[in-house]
C-alpha positions in Angstrom: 94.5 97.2 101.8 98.2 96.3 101.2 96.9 92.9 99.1 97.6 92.3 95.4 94.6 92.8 93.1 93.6 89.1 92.2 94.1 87.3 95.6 92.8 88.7 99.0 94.7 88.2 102.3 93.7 84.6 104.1 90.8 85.9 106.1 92.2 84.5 109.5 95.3 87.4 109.5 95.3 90.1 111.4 94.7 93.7 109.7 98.2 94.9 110.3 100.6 91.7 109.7 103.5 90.8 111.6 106.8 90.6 109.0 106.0 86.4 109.5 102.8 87.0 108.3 103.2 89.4 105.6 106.0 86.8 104.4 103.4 83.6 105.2 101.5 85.9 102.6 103.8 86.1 99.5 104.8 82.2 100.1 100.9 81.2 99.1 100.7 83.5 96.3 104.2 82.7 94.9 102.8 79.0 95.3 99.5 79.8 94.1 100.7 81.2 90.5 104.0 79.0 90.2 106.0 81.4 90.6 109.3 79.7 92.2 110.4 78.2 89.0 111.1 82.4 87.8 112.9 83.0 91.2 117.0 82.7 91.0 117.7 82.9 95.0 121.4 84.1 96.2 122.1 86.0 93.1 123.7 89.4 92.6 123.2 91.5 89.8 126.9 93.1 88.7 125.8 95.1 85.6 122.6 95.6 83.0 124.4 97.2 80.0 122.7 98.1 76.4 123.3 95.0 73.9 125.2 96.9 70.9 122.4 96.5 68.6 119.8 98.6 71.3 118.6 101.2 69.2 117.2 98.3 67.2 116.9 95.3 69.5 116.6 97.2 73.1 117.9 94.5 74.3 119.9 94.1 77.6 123.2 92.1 78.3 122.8 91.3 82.5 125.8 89.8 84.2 124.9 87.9 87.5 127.2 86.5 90.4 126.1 83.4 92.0 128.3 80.7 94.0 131.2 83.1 93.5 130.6 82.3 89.6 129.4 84.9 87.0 126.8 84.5 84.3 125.4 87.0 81.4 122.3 86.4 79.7 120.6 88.7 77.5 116.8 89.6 78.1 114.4 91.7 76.2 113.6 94.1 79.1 114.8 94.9 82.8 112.8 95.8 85.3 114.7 97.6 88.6 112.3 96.5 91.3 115.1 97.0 94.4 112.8 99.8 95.8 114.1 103.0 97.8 115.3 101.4 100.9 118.7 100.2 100.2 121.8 102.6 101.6 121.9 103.3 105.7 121.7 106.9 105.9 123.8 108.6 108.4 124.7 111.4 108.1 127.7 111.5 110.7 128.8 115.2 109.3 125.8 116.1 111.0 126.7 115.6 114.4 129.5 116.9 115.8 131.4 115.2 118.4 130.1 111.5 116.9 133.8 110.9 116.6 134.0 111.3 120.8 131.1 109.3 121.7 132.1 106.3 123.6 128.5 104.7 123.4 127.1 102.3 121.2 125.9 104.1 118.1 124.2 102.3 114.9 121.2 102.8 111.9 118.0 101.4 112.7 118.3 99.1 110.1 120.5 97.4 112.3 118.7 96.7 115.1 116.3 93.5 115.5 115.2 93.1 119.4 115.3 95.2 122.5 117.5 92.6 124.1 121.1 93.9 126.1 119.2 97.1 126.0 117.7 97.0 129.2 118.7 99.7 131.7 120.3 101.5 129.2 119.6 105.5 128.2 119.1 105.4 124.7 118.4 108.5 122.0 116.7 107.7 119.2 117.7 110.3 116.0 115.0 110.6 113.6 111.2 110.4 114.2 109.7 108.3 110.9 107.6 105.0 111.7 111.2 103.1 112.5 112.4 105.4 115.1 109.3 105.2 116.5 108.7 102.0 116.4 111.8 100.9 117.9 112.0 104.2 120.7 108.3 102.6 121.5 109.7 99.2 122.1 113.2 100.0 123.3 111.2 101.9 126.1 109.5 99.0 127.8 112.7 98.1 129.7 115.1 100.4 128.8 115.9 103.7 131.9 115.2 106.1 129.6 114.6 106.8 125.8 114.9 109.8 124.4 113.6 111.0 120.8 115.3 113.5 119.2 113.3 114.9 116.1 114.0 118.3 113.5 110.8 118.7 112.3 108.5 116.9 114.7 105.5 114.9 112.8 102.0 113.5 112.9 101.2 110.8 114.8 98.3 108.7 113.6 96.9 105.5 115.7 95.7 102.8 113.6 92.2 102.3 114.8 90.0 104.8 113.0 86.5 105.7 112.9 83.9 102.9 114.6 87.6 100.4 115.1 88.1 100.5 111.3 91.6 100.1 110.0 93.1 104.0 109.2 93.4 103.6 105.8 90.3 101.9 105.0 89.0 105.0 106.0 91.4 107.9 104.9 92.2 106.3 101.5 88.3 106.8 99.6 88.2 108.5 96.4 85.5 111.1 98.2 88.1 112.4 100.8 91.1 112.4 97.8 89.0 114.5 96.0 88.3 116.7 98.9 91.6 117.2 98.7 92.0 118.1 95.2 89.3 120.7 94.5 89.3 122.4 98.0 91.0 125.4 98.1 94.1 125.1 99.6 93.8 127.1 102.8 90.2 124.7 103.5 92.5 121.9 103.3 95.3 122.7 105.6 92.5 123.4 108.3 91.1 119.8 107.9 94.3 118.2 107.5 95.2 119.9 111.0 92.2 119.0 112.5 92.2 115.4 111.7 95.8 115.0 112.8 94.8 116.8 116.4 91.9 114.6 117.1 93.3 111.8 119.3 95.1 114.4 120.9 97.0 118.0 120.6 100.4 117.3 119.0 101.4 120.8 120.2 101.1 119.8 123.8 103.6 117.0 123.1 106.1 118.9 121.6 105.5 116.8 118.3 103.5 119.9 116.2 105.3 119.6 112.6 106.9 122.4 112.3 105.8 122.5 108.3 102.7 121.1 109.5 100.5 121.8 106.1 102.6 119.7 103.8 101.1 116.6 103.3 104.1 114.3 104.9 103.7 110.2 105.6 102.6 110.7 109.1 103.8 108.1 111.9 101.4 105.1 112.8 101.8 104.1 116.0 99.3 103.6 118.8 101.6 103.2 121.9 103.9 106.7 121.0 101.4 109.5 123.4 101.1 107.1 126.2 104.4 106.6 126.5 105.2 110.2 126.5 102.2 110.7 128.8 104.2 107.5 131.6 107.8 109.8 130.7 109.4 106.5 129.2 110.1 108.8 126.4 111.2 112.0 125.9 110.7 114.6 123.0 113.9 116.6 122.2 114.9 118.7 119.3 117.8 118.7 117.2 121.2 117.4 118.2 123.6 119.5 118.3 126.5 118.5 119.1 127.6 114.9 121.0 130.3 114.1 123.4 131.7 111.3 125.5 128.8 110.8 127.3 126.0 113.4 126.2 123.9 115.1 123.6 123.6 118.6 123.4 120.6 119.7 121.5 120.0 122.7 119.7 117.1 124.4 122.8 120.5 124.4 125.0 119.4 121.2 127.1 121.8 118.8 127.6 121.1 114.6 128.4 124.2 113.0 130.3 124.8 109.3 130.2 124.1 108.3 126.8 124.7 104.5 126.4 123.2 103.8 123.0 122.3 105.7 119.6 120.4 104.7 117.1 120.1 106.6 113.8 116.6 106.1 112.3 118.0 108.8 109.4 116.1 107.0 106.6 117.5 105.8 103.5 119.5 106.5 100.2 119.1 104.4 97.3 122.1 104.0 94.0 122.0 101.9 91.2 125.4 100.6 90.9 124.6 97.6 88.4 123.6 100.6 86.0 125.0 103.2 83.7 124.6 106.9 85.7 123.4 107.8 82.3 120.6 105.5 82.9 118.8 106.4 85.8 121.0 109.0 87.9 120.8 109.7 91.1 121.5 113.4 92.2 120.6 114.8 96.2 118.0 111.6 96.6 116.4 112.2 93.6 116.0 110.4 90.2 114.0 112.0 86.9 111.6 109.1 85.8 108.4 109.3 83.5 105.8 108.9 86.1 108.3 107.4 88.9 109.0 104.4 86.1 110.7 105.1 83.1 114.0 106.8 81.9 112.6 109.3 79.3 115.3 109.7 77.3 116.0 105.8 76.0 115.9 104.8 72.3 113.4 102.0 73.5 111.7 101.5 76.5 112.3 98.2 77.8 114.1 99.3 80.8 111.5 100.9 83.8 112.4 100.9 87.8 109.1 99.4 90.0 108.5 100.7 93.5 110.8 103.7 93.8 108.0 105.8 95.2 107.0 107.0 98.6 102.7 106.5 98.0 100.7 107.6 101.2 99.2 104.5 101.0 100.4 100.8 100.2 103.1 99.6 98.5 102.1 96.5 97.0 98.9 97.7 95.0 101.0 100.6 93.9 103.8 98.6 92.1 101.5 96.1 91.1 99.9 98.5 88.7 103.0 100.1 87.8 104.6 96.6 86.9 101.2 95.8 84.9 101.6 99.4 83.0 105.1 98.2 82.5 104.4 94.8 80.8 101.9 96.3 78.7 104.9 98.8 77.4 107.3 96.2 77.0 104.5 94.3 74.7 104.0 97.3 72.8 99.7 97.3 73.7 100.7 100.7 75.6 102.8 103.6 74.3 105.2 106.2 76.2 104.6 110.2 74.7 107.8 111.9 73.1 110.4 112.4 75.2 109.9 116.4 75.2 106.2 115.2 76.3 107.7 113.2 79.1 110.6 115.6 80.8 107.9 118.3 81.0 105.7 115.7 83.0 108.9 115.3 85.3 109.4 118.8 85.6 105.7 119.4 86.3 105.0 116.2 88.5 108.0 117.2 90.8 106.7 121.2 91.3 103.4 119.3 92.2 105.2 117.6 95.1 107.1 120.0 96.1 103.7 122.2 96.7 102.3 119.3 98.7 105.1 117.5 100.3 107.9 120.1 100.6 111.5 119.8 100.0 112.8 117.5 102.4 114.9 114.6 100.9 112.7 112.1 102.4 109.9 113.5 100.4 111.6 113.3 97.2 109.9 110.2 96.2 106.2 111.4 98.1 103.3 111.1 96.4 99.4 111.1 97.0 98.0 107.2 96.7 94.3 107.6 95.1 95.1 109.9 92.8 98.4 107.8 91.2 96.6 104.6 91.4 94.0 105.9 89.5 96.5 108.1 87.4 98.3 104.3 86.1 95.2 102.2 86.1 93.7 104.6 83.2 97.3 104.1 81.3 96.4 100.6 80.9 92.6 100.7 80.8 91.4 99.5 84.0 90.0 102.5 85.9 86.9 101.7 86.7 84.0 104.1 84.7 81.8 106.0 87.3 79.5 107.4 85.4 78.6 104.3 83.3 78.4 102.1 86.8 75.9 105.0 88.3 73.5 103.2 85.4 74.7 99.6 85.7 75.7 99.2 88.9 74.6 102.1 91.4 75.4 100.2 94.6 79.2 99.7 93.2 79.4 103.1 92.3 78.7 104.0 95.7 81.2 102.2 96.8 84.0 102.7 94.8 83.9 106.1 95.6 82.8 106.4 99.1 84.5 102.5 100.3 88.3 102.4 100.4 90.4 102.6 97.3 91.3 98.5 97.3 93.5 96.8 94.7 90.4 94.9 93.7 88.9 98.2 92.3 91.6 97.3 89.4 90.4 94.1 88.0 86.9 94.7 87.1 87.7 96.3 83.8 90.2 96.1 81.0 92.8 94.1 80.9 93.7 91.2 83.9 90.1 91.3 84.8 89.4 88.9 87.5 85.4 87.9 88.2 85.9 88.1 91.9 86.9 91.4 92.2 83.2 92.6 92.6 82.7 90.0 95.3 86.1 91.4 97.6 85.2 94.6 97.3 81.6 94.1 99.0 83.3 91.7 101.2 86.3 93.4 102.7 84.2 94.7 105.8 83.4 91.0 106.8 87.0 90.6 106.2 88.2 93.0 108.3 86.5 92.4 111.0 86.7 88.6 110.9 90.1 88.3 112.7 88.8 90.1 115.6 85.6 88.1 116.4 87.7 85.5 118.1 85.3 85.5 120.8 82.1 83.8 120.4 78.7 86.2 121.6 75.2 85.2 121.5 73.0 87.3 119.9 72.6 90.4 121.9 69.8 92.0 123.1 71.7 95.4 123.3 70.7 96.0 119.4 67.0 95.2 120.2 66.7 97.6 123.6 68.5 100.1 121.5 66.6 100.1 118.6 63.2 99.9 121.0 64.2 103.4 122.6 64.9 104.7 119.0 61.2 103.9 118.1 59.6 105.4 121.9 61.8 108.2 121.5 60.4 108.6 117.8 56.8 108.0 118.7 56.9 110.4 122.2 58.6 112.8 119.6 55.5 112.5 117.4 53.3 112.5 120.2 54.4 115.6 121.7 54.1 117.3 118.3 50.2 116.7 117.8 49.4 117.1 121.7 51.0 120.8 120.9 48.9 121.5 118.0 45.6 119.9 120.1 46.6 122.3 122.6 47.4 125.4 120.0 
């Protein structure tokens, strides 16, 4: 699900990669298309300034720093493609007392192995994939981990329905527009039930406590069964810290605090730019569609994957970097500026509605729907209603399968003539990597299928012995 739209994952990796793997993955494609040659390595960007003819030219003027010596070139558009997850957040002000603590305390973009950690008492601030990731691991061999979390938040395993990766599953067009056209109330039950059915957050202290907002929810298989063995802890918010301890906010106190780790998220800046550019104010930037500055003379300038999708990454700036180059060529048009600030204004009330107001929502939005939303900017949605006539058993799919990447190349422009044959084929893909085990054909199917048809015939013999008898 996370591949690009023209080149499916080797068929030998796993369905959730290890950071080796995912790399091993853009090393073939970057060899695959050539792409090397485009790549300047161990280079800082210092500043992208408007050339002085802009309003005519939009041109750039971008000054690099490489070797310790500085460069400027001039290039007919930019595109800011340094994502969301660049500043460390902590927010020390937070937490009184930090000052005192005579533990180890760091962000969790800091840490890299549970080595040294071993025996230790650790508290873990912040409860997003990271925190959990690393409280999961760090718990293996540390005394004791604890958790500490202000909002609490679901927890989602991997493995769906029948073994099937989650997203395969959750990410259809049929459930996004469940979603969409249910009334509101309807879909705040079935989000809650789906989130309690490996097991009652509520009893683990994890219950969101704005549980009906539509948050990223935490993957991770290993998180209950840890709290289930005690090697972690679920505590609320810190609220104050001294030598030794935290004091959280339900009066409970922990004593003998070696370590903390601050999985707080992230800010992002754009230093290299102008603030009257793209400005960033409380987390949160005004772009057309996540992508362009609205109010530019000409729009050669757009920012790629700063969005927070419930769903991949990759596909999503993919087909915001092919809206993009279609812009830059002029085959695609932006609307007025007035046009686009009122889409801002409206698109952020939207998210607000679904995700709330948190500052680690301020870039949320829902995957189907904006896949779909930027695929029709450059003309390759794919048509429904004229593929219920042409090709029924794609049209099935596409709506009721997972929302793949390859769903993109089948019409309009960049169409690629395999994109029919990886979408019927992802379920043989997914599942290849897991039959590493050799099995003769079982008999299990047959006996099963036997005692579906005796069941069926005894069914429809008891049915006319009843009449005989009537």
């Amino acid at each position: 699900m996370s591949c690009f739209s023209d080149f499916p994952m080797p068929e030998d990796f796993p369905n959730f990669l290890h950071n080796s793997k995912l790399l091993e993955y853009f090393r073939i494609f970057a060899k695959k298309f050539d792409l090397l040659k485009y790549i300047q390595f161990q280079t800082t960007v210092l500043s992208v300034r408007k050339c002085p003819d802009f309003a005519s030219s939009g041109q750039w003027k971008v000054v690099t720093q490489s070797n310790g010596k500085e460069q400027s070139a001039v290039f007919d558009a930019v595109m800011v493609c340094s994502g969301h997850h660049i500043l460390p957040h902590i927010p020390l002000k937070s937490f009184p007392g930090i000052e005192r603590f005579k533990g180890q305390y760091f962000h969790s973009r800091q840490y890299k192995h549970p080595d040294g950690f071993e025996g230790k008492r650790i508290l873990v601030i912040g409860m997003g994939n990271s925190g959990s990731d690393i409280a999961v691991e760090l718990s293996k061999n540390a005394a004791q981990v604890f958790i500490s979390t202000r909002h609490g938040t679901w927890v989602l395993s991997r493995i769906s329905e029948d073994g099937y990766p989650w997203d395969s599953v959750f990410h259809t067009r049929f459930r996004s527009m469940l979603r969409r056209v249910l009334p509101r109330t309807a879909v705040k039950w079935m989000i809650e039930q789906q989130m309690n059915r490996w097991f009652n957050h509520e009893n683990y202290g994890l219950e969101p406590q704005n549980k009906y907002f539509m948050k990223e929810p935490v993957l991770n298989d290993d998180v209950p069964s840890r709290l289930l063995c005690g090697a972690i802890k679920v505590k609320s918010t810190v609220k104050e810290l001294t030598e030794t301890s935290a004091i959280f906010e339900d009066g409970t106190v922990e004593e003998n605090i070696d370590v903390i780790i601050f999985a707080t998220g992230y800010s992002f800046s754009f230093p290299f730019l102008e603030d009257s550019l793209v400005k960033v104010e409380n987390n949160m930037v005004s772009l057309y569609k996540y992508i362009f500055p609205a109010h530019l003379e000409k729009s050669t300038l757009a920012c790629i994957g700063l969005i927070q999708p419930l769903g991949s990454i990759f596909p999503t700036a993919e087909l915001q970097a092919r809206w993009v180059t279609r812009v830059f060529k002029g085959l695609c048009s932006l609307p007025s500026e007035r046009t686009m600030m009122m889409d801002i204004i409206k698109r952020n009330e939207k998210r607000i509605e679904l995700f709330g107001e948190s500052q680690s929502q301020t870039l949320q939005t829902n995957y189907v729907d904006y896949l779909d939303e930027l695929a029709l900017e450059i003309g390759a949605k794919p048509d429904f209603c004229s593929l219920l006539f042409k090709d029924p058993k794609l049209a099935v799919r596409l709506y009721f399968g997972p929302c793949n990447s390859y769903q993109y190349r089948l019409v309009g422009p960049g169409q690629w003539e395999g994109a029919r044959s990886a979408i019927f084929t992802q379920k043989q893909r997914i599942l290849k990597p897991l039959k590493t085990r050799a099995l003769k054909d079982s008999s299990n199917f047959s006996v099963s299928f036997l005692l579906k048809i005796l069941g069926l015939l005894a069914a429809v013999a008891a049915f006319f012995c009843q009449l005989q008898w009537s």
